[in-house]
N, C-alpha and C positions, 0 to 999 in steps of 0.2 A: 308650756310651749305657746308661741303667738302665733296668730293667723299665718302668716306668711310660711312661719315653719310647719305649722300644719297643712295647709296646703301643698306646699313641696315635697313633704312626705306622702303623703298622699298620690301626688301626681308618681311618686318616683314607686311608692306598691301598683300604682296602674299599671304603671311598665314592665316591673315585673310579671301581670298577673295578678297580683294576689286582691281579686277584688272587694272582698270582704274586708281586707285591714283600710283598704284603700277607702270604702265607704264610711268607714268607723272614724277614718280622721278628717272625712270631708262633712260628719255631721257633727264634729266638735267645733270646725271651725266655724259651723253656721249657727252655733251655740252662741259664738263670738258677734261673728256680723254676718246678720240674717241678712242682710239686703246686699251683699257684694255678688255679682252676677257669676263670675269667674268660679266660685265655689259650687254654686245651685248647677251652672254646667257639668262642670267634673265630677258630680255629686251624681248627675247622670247618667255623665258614663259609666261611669263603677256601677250603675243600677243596669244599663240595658247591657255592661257587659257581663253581669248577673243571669240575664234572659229574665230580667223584671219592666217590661218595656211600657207598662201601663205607669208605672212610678218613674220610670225614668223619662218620659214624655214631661208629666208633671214639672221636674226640673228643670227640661229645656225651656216649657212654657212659661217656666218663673222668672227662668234668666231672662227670656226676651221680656216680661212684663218691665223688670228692674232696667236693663237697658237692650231696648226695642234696637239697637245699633247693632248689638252685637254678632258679629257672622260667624264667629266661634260656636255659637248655641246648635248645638247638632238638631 
């Protein structure tokens, strides 16, 4: 599977809930490309909606390091 569709699956288990698969496909796709911001966000949330809010900080702060623009970065 390529980024794009690991990402969208991903986003689409965040919807559901299911945060655990949701994490699982938002750390392959950063397997892929570690530096896309979009992922290290969503990578996030599936963590603080974990109640892992110290790791989930971590990715917000990554996203902005990669793009300091981005207002999506919770």
């Amino acid at each position: 599977m390529d980024v794009p569709g690991l990402l969208q699956k991903g986003k689409d288990l965040l919807y559901e809930g299911n945060f655990d698969d949701a994490l699982s496909y938002f750390e392959q796709a950063l397997v892929l490309e570690p530096k896309n911001h979009d992922i290290w966000n969503q990578k996030g949330v599936a963590l603080r909606s974990l109640g892992r809010y110290d790791d989930a900080l971590e990715c917000f702060n990554r996203a902005l390091e990669l793009d300091p623009a981005d207002k999506t970065a919770s």
